[in-house]
C-alpha distance (Angstrom), angle and dihedral (degrees) to the residues before:
residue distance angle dihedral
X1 . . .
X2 3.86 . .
X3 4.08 85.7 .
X4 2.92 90.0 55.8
X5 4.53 95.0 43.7
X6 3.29 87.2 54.1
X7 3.36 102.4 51.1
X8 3.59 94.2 49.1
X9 3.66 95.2 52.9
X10 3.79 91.3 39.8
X11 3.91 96.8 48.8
X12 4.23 95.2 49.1
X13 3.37 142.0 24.5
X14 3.45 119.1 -90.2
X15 3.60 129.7 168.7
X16 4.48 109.0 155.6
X17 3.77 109.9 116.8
X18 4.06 107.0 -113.7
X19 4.21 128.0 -147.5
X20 3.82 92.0 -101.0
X21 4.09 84.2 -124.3
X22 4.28 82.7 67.3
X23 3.54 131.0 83.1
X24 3.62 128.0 -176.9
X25 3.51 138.1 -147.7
X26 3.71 150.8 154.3
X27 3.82 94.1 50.6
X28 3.62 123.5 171.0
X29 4.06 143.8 132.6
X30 3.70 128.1 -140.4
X31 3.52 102.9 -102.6
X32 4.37 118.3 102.4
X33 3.85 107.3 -80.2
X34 4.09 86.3 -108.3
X35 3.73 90.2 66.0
X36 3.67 101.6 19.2
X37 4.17 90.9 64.0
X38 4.05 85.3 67.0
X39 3.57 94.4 52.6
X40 4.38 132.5 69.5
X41 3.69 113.1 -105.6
X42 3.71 110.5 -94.1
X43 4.21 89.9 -159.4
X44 3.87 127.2 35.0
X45 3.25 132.6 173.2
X46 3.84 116.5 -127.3
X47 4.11 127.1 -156.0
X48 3.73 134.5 171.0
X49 4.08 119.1 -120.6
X50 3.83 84.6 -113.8
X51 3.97 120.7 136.3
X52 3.97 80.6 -174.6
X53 4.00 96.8 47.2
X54 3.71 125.5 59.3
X55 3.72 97.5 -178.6
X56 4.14 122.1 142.6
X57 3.47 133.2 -176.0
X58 3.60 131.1 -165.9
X59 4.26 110.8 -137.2
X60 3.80 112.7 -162.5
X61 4.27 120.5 -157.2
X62 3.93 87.8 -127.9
X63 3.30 103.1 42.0
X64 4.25 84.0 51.5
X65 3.98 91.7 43.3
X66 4.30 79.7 42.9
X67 3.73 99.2 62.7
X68 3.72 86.0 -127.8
X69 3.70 92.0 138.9
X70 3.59 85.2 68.7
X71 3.89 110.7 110.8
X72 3.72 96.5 172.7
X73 3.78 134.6 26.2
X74 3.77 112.7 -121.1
X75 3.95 113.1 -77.3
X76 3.41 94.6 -4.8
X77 4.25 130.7 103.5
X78 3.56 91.0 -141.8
X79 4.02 122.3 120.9
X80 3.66 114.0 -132.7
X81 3.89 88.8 -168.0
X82 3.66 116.9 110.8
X83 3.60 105.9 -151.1
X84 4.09 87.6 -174.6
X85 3.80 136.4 5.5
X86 4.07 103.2 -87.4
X87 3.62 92.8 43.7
X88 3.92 82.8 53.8
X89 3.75 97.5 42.4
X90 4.25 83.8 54.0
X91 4.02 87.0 60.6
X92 3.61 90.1 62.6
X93 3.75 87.7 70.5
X94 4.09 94.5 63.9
X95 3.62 119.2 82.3
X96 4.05 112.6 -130.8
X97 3.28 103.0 -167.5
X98 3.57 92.3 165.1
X99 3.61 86.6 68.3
X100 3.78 119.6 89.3
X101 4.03 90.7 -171.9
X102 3.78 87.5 58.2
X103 2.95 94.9 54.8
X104 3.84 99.2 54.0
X105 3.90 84.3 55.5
X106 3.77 92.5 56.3
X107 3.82 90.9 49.5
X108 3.24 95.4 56.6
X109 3.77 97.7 36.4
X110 3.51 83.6 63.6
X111 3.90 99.7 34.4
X112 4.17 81.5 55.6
X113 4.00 97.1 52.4
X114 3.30 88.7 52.2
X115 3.62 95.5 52.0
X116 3.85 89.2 46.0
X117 3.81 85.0 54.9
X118 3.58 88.5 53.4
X119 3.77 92.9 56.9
X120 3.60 91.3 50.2
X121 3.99 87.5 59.7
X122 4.04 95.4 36.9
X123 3.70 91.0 43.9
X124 3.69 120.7 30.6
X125 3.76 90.6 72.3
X126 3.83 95.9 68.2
X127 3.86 81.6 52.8
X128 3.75 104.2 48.8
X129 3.92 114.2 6.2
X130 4.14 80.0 -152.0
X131 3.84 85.4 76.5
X132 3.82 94.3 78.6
X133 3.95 109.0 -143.0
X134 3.59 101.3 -111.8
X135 4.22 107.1 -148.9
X136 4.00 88.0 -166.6
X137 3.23 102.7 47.3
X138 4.12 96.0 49.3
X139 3.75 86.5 51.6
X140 3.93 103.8 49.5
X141 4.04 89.4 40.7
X142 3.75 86.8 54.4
X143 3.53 97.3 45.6
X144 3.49 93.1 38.8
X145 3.80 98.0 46.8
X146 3.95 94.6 41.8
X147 4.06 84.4 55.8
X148 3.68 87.2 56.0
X149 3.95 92.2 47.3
X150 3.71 86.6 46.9
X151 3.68 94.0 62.0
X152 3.86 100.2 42.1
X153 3.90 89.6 55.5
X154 4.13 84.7 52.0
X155 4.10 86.6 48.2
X156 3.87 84.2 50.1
X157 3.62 101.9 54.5
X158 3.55 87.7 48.4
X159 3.44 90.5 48.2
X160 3.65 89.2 62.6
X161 3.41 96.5 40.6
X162 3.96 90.3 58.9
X163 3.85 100.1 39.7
X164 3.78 94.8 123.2
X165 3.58 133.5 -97.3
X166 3.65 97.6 -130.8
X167 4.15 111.9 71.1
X168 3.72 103.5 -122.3
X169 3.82 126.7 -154.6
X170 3.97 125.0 -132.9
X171 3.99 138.1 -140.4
X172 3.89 88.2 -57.8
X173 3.57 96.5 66.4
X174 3.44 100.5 37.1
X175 3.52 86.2 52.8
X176 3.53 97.0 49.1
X177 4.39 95.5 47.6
X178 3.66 83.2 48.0
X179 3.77 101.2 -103.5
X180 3.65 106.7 140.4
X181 3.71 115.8 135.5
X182 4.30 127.4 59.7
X183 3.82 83.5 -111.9
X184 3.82 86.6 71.9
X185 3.98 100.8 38.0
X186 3.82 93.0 95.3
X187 3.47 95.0 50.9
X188 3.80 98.1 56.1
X189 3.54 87.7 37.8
X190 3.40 94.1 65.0
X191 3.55 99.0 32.4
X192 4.32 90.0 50.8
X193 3.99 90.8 39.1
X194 3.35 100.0 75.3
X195 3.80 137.7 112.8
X196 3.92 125.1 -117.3
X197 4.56 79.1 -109.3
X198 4.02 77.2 64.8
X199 3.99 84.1 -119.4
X200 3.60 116.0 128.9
X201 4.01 113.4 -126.8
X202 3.48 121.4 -151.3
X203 4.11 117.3 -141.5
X204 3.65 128.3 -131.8
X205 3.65 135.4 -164.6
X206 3.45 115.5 -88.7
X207 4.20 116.0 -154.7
X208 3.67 87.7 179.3
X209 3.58 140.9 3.2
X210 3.69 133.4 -177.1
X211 3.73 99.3 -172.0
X212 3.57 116.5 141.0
X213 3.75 96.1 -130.9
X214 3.47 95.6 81.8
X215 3.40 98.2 61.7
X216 3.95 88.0 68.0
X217 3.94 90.8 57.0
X218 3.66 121.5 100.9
X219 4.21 88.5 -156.7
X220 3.70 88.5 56.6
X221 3.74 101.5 34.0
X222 4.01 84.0 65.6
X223 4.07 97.9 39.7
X224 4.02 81.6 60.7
X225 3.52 102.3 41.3
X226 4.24 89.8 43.3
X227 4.10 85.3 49.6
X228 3.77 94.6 54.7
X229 3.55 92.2 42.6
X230 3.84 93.6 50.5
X231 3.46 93.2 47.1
X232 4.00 97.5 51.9
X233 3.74 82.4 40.9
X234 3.62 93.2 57.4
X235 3.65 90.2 64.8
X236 3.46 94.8 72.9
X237 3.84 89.7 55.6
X238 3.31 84.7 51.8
X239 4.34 95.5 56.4
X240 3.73 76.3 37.2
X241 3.71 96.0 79.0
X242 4.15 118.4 100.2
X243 3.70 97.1 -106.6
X244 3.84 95.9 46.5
X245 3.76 94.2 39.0
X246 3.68 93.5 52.8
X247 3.83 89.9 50.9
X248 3.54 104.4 50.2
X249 3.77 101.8 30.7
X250 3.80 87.9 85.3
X251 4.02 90.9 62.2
X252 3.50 105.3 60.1
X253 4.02 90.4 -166.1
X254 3.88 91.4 61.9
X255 3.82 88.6 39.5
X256 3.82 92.9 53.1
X257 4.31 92.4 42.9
X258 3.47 103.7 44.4
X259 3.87 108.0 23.9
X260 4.29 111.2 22.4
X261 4.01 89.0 33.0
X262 4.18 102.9 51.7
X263 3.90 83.3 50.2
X264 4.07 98.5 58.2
X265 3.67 86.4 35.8
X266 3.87 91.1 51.4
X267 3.63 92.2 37.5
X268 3.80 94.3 56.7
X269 3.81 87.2 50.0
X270 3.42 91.4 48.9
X271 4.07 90.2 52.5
X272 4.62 96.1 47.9
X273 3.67 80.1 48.9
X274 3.85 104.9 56.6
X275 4.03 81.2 31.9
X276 3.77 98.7 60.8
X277 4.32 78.7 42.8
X278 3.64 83.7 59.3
X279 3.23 95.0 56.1
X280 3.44 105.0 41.6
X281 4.26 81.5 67.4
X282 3.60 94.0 48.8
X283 3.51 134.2 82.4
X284 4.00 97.5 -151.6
X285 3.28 114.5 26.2
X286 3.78 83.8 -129.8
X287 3.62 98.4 51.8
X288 3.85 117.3 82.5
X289 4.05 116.7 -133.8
X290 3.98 97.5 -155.8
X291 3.57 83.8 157.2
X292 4.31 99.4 67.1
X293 3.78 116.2 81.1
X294 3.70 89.0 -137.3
X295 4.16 94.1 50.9
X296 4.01 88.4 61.9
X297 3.75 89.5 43.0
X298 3.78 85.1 68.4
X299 4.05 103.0 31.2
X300 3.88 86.0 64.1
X301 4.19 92.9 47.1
X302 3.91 80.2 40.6
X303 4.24 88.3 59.3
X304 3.98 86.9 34.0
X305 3.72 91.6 56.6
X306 4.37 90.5 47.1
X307 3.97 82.9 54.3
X308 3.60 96.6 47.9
X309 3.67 99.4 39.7
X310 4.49 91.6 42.1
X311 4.22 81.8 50.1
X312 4.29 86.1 66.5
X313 3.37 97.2 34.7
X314 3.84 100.7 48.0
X315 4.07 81.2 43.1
X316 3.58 97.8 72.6
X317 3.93 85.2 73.8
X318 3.62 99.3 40.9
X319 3.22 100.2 100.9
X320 3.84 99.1 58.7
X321 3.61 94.7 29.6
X322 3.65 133.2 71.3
X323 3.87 97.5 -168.0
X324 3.74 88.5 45.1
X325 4.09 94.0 59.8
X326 3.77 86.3 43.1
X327 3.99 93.8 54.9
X328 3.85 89.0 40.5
X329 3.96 97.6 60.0
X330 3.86 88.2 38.0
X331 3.76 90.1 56.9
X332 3.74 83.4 48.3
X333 3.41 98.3 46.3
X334 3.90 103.0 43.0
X335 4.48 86.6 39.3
X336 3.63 89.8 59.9
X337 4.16 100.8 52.1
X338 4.08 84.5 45.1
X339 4.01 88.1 59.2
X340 3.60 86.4 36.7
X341 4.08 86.0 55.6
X342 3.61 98.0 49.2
X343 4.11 92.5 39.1
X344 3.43 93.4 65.4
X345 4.17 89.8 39.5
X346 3.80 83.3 59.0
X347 4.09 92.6 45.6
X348 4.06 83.6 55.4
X349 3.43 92.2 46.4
X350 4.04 97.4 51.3
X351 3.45 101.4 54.2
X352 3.93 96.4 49.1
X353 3.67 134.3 71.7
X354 3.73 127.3 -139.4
């Protein structure tokens, strides 16, 4: 066992605080050992210094960053685990606003249905020339939903910024150590919260943070990328409004810098960032994981991302070409129900525990 500690630690970067009873091993991330050795693990494998106990836990980066070690919200009695799917589907209904990483799925649950209401008015038209294409309502949605977007990819870099620095354990080990009721949540708490000094530590918010660690963490690596590409994405909400639209649509050259081109830059950030989130859930950055929660979470912002990104870049020939403006609001429309899709994935998978 202390080979194989060692190793671990020695092998990847790791930097959580561990119950001094603990020991980790086994830790890797999907990415080829070249790259991977710069980066956090995104799985470990955790053990207690038992000779009696052989029990092992696998601890995932986005379940951690998640909260879904979280059995029970602050103050309350209520179980946040969902032992099956309805029982999860009912914790959508309670408002954590205690949670940070609920709230990043309600930002974009509601940045999303205003994008898919944005399709609807970009898109119908093609369809049914009875729809009439409504100029002020495609530029308000836009605006409006790439506001909303804007502000769930600031929730998410804070969300990574405040994922913990102690690696915290979910419903399995609880379960396992024999703590399974609220009564008993302060007790492991303190007894898992502590440092490897065997001093507890008590964590504050952080607004901003330029420590160097996070720039080895797949979780934050994509909160910053998906930031800068909603922000230079929200410029072309911005042009999008009525008054701007109608003044530079004339000059194709404006058109094409400030409204076409912050899309497909936006869109491609939008893409590396659910990427790097699909690989944080994998364990080969070849091999798909359809099976995690947190893997479709990021296949649907993946396909989102394509639609947004193929809406700029079939827009450059809109203008001149019919089929072109067709494709464009398709993208849009058929990009914003994927985010929709994996929005309200990520709303089920904030307010449960695993």
């Amino acid at each position: 066992m202390a080979t194989k500690e060692a190793q671990g630690v020695d092998d990847y970067r790791w930097h959580h605080h561990l119950e001094p009873t603990i020991f980790l091993h086994s830790p890797d991330n999907a990415l080829p050992s070249g790259i991977g050795r710069f980066l956090h693990p995104t799985r470990v494998t955790l053990a207690l210094k038992d000779p009696n106990r052989d029990d092992e836990f696998l601890w995932k980066s986005r379940d951690h960053r998640k909260n879904r070690h979280v059995k029970y919200a602050p103050k309350q009695d209520k179980s946040r685990h969902g032992r099956n799917p309805v029982v999860g589907i009912g914790h959508m209904m309670r408002l954590e606003y205690w949670n940070v990483s609920w709230w990043v799925a309600i930002a974009f649950t509601i940045g999303s249905i205003i994008w898919v209401i944005n399709g609807f008015y970009s898109f119908l038209p093609f369809v049914d020339p009875s729809f009439a294409q409504s100029i002020s309502g495609i530029g308000w949605t836009a605006w409006v939903g790439a506001t909303v977007f804007e502000f769930g990819a600031i929730l998410g870099v804070l969300e990574a910024w405040n994922r913990g620095e102690t690696a915290n354990f979910g419903w399995g080990v609880r379960q396992a150590l024999g703590y399974d009721n609220a009564s008993n949540e302060h007790a492991v708490n303190s007894r898992f919260a502590k440092t490897k000094n065997d001093s507890e530590t008590e964590h504050k918010w952080v607004w901003f943070s330029s420590d160097p660690k996070y720039w080895h963490e797949l979780g934050f690596l994509a909160a910053f990328v998906q930031f800068w590409a909603a922000t230079i994405f929200w410029i072309s909400g911005f042009t999008a409004l009525p008054s701007i639209q109608d003044a530079i649509t004339p000059r194709t050259g404006v058109l094409d810098g400030i409204f076409w081109t912050p899309q497909v830059v936006g869109g491609m950030g939008f893409v590396i960032s659910s990427s790097l989130l699909l690989f944080e859930t994998q364990r080969k950055w070849y091999l798909p994981n359809i099976s995690s929660l947190g893997w479709q979470v990021a296949i649907w912002n993946f396909i989102g991302a394509i639609g947004f990104t193929l809406c700029g870049a079939l827009g450059y020939a809109a203008q001149t070409s019919t089929k072109a403006a067709y494709q464009s609001a398709l993208s849009t429309f058929w990009g914003g129900w994927a985010f929709l899709i994996g929005s309200i994935l990520q709303w089920y998978e904030s307010v449960n525990s695993i």
